[in-house]
C-alpha positions in Angstrom: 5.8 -23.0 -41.4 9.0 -25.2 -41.3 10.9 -21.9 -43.3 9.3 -19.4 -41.0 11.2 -21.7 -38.2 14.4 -21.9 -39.9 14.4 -18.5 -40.6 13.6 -17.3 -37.0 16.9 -19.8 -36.0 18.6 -18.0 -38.3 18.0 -15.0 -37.1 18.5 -16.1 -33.5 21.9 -17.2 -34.5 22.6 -14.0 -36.3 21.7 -11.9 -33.0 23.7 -13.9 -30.9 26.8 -13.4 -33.3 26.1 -9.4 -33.4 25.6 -9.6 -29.3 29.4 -11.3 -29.3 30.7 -8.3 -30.6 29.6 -6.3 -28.2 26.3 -5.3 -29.7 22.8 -5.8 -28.2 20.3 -5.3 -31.0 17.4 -3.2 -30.1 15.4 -5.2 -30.8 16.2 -8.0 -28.9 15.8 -5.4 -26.0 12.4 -4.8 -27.3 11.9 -8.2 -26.8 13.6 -8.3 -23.3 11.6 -5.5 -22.1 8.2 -6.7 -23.1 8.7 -9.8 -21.4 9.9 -8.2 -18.3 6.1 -5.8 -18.4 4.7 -8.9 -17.8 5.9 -9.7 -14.6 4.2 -9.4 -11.3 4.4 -6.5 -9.2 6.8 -8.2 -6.4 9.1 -9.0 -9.0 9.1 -5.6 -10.5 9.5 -3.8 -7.4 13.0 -5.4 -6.9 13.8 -5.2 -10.1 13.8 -1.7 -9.7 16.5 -1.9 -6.6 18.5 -3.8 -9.8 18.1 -1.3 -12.5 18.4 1.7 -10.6 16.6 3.8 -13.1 18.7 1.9 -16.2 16.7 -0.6 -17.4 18.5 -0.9 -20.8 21.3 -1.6 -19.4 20.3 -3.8 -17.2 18.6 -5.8 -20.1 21.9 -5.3 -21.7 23.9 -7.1 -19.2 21.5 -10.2 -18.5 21.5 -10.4 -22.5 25.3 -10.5 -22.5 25.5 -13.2 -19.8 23.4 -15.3 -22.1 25.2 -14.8 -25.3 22.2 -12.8 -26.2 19.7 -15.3 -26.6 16.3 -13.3 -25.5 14.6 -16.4 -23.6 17.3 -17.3 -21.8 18.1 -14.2 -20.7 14.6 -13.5 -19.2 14.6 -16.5 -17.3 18.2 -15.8 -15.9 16.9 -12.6 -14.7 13.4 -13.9 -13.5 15.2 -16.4 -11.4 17.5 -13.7 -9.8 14.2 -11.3 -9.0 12.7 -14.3 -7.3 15.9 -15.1 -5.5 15.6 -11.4 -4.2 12.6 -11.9 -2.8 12.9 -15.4 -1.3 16.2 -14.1 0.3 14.9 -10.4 1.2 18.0 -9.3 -0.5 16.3 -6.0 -0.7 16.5 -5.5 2.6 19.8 -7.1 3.3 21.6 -3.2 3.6 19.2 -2.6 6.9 20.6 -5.9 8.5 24.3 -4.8 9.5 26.5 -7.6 11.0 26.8 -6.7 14.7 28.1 -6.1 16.9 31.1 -4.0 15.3 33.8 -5.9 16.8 32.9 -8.9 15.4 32.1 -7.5 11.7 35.9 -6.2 12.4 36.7 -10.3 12.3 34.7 -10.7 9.2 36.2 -7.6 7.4 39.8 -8.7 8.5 39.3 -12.3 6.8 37.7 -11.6 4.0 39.9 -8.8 2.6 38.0 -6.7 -0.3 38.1 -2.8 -0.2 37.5 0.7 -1.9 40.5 1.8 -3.1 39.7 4.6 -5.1 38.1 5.1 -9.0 39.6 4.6 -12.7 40.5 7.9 -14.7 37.0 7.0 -16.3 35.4 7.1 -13.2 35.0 3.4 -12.7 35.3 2.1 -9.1 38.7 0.1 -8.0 37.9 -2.7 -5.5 41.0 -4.1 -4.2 40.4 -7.9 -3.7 43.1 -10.2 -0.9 42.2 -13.4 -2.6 45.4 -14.7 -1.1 45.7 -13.5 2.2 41.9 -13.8 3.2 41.2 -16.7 5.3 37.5 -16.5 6.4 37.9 -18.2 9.7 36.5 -15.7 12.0 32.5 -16.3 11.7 30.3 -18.9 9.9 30.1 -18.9 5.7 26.4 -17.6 6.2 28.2 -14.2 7.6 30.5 -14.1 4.4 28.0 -14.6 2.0 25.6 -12.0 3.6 28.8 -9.6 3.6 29.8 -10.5 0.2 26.0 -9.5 -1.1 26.2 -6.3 1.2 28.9 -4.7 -0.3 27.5 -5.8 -4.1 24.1 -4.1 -3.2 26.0 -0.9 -1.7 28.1 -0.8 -4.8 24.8 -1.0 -7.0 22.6 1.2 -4.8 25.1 3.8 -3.8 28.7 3.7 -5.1 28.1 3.1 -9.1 25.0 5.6 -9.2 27.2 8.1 -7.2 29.8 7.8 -9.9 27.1 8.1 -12.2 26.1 11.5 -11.2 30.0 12.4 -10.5 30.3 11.7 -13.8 27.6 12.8 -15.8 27.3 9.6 -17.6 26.1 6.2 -16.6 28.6 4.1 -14.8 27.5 0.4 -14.2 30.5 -1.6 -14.1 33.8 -1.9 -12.0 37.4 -3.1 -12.3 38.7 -5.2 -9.3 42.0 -6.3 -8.5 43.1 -9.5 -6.7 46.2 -9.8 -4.9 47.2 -13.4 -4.7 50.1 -12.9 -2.3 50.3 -15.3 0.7 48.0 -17.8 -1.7 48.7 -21.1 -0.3 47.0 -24.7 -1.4 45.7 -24.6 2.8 43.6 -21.9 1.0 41.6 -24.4 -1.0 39.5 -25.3 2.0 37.8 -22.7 1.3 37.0 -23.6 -2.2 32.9 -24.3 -1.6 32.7 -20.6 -0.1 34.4 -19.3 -2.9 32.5 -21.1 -5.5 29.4 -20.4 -3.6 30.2 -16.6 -3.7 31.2 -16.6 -7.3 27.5 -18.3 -8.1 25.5 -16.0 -6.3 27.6 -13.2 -8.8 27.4 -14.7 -11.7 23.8 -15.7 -11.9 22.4 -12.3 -10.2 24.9 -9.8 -10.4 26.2 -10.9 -14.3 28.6 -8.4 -16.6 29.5 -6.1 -13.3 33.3 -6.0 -13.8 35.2 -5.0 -16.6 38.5 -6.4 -15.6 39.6 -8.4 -13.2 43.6 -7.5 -12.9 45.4 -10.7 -11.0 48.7 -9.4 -9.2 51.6 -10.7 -6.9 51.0 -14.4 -8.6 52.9 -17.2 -6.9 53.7 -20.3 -8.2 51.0 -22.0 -6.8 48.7 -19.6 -8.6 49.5 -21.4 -11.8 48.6 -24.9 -10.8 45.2 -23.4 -9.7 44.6 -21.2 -12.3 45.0 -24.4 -14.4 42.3 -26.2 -13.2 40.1 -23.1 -12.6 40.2 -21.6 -15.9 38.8 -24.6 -18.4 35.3 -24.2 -15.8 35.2 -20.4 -16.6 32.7 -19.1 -19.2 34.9 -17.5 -22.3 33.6 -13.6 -22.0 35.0 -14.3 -17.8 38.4 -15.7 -19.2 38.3 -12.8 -21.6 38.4 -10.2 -18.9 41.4 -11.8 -16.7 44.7 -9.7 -17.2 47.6 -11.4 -14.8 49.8 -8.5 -14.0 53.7 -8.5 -13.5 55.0 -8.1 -10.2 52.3 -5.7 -8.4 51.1 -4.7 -11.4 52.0 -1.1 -10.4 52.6 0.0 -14.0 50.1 -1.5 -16.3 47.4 -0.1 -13.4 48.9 3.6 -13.4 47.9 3.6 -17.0 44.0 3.8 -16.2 44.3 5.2 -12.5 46.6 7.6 -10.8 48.7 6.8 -7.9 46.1 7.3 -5.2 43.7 5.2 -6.4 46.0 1.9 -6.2 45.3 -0.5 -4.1 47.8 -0.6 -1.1 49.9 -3.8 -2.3 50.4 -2.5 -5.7 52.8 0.6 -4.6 55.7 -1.2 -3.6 56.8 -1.6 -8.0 59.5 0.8 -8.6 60.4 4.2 -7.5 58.2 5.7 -5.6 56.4 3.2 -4.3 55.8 2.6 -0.5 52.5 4.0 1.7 52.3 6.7 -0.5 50.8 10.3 0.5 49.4 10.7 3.7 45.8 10.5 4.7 43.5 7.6 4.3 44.4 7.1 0.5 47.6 5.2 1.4 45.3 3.2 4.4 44.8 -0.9 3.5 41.1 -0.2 2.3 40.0 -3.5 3.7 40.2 -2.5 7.3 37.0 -1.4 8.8 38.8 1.7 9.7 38.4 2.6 6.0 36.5 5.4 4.8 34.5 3.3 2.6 34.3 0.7 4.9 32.8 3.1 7.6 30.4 4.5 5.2 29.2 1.2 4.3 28.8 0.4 7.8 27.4 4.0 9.2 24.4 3.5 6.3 23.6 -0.1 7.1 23.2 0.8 10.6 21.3 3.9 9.7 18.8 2.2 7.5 18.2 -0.7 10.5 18.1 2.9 12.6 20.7 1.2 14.9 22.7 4.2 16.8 25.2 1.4 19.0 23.8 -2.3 19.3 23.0 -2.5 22.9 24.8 -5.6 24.4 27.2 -7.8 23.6 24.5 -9.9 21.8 25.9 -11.1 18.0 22.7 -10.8 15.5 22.5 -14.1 13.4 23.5 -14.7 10.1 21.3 -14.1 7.5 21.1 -17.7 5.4 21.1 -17.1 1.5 19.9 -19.5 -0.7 22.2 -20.6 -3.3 21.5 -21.5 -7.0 22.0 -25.3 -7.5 24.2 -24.1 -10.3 27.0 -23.8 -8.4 27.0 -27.4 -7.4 28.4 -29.0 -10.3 31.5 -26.0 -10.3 32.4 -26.7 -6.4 32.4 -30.6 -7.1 34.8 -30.3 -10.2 36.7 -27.5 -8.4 36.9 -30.0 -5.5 38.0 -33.1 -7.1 40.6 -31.5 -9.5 42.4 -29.9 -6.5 42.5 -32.7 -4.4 44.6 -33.8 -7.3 46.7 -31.0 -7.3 47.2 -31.5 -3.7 48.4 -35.0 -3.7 50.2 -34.2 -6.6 51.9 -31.9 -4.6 52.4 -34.1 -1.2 54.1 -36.9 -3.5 56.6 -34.3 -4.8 57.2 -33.6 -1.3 57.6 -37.3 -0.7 60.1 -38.3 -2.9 61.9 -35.0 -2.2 62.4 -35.6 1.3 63.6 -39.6 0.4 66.4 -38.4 -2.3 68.0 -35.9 0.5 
């Protein structure tokens, strides 16, 4: 018995070194999928709205996020069904934020946006990580928007580009613009770690690249502390672009696909061509944006909300997970902060 063990280890630990190179044996998706038949029938029916029709690849990401250990990887993705159905996330498209003027707020302080689709068909969200200040409703209203648009891209944009396509499509590329990044910005630092949670333990292996552009200084100091808390395969897909990183992204998307702050490197740059291609994508005046909000309201079959009234927020629970992150996070910029105010100190007393 005591070889039988060792020998199962061994080949645990021999799986989880082919899954690091990129490979998910099949049969550790055998394994992975005749766990998941086992499941109740409330779990499978949201787990349906997560697949859409890909269960493999599904599998394939939850294996991924646990460096493809089987039983871990079951229980990640067992804990996010049930967090769908303790949060109704299924039904969190037919609960619009309204009324529209005040999901204008939300959408102008937290800026994120279509901006168009790789040369391999992969969508391009366009991220203001810098610039978006979430001071216009409650972090409940942020959250519930943040999950919105991930359930839209799931449900409607990546299976759209799927068909577009003719090949499956499950993953995007997103680039963050840190202009305007300030360390006022870090008082925002338990929504952001409460957003990144949610996303890492139910929407894992989602985005191939996350391209960082317009970096301050300031960037560096927090990038410092941030990146030692990241998992390796997240560290592994930060690039941190030149400048606006017009160049390096015109080599996997054409011109009308960049986001709006990345056109202003080099000749030609500017609003580009006319039409809503060269519009900021996080306005609510957006294409995408008015898509997103047109099917929200037709799936809650709201025409205009009558009266002024403001729905409330819808309160998602969050994984204890992210506790631990948004106490370090915390503590280690509070550092970088006095750090900071001391330079300014003795600055101001040697003038």
């Amino acid at each position: 018995m005591k070889r039988e063990k060792a020998s199962e280890l061994h080949t645990d630990d021999h799986k989880s070194s082919i899954f690091e190179m990129g490979l998910a044996t099949q049969e550790a998706i055998n394994q992975f999928k005749a766990l998941m038949d086992q499941v109740d029938e409330p779990l499978r029916r949201t787990f349906k709205n997560v697949h859409q029709g890909y269960t493999v690849e599904t599998l394939e990401r939850f294996l991924k996020a646990r460096e493809g250990n089987v039983s871990k990887a079951h229980k990640m993705l067992v804990d996010s069904l049930q967090w769908r159905l303790q949060n109704g996330i299924d039904d969190i498209l037919a609960k619009p934020i309204i009324p529209a003027n005040f999901y204008r707020g939300v959408r102008d302080s937290q800026l994120i946006g279509l901006s168009g689709y790789t040369r391999e068909g992969l969508p391009v969200f366009a991220i203001g990580a810098g610039l978006s200040t979430f001071d216009k409703a409650s972090i409940h209203y942020y959250l519930q928007s943040h999950i919105q648009i991930n359930e839209y891209r799931d449900r409607v944009i990546l299976p759209g580009a799927t068909k577009r396509n003719g090949r499956y499509i499950g993953k995007c590329v997103k680039v963050l613009d840190m202009s305007g990044l300030k360390l006022s910005a870090l008082n925002q630092i338990k929504l952001l770690t409460t957003i990144s949670t949610v996303d890492d333990l139910n929407y894992p292996e989602k985005t191939i690249t996350y391209y960082i552009v317009n970096v301050p200084y300031i960037f560096s100091a927090c990038w410092k502390v941030v990146k030692p808390l990241l998992q390796e395969r997240t560290k592994l897909k930060v690039r941190v672009l030149q400048g606006g990183g017009r160049d390096e992204l015109l080599k996997i998307m054409d011109y009308s696909s960049l986001p709006h702050f990345c056109r202003r490197d080099g000749s030609g740059s500017g609003s580009g061509s006319s039409g809503f291609l060269s519009d900021d994508c996080y306005s609510l005046d957006h294409p995408f944006h008015q898509e997103l909000y047109s099917y929200m309201k037709q799936l809650a079959g709201i025409d205009e909300p009558i009266g002024p009234a403001k729905q409330g927020s819808i309160h998602v629970e969050v994984p204890h997970e992210g506790e631990e992150l948004h106490r370090t996070l915390e503590s280690e910029l509070m550092k970088l902060r006095t750090r900071k105010s001391l330079s300014g100190s003795l600055e101001s007393q040697n003038q």
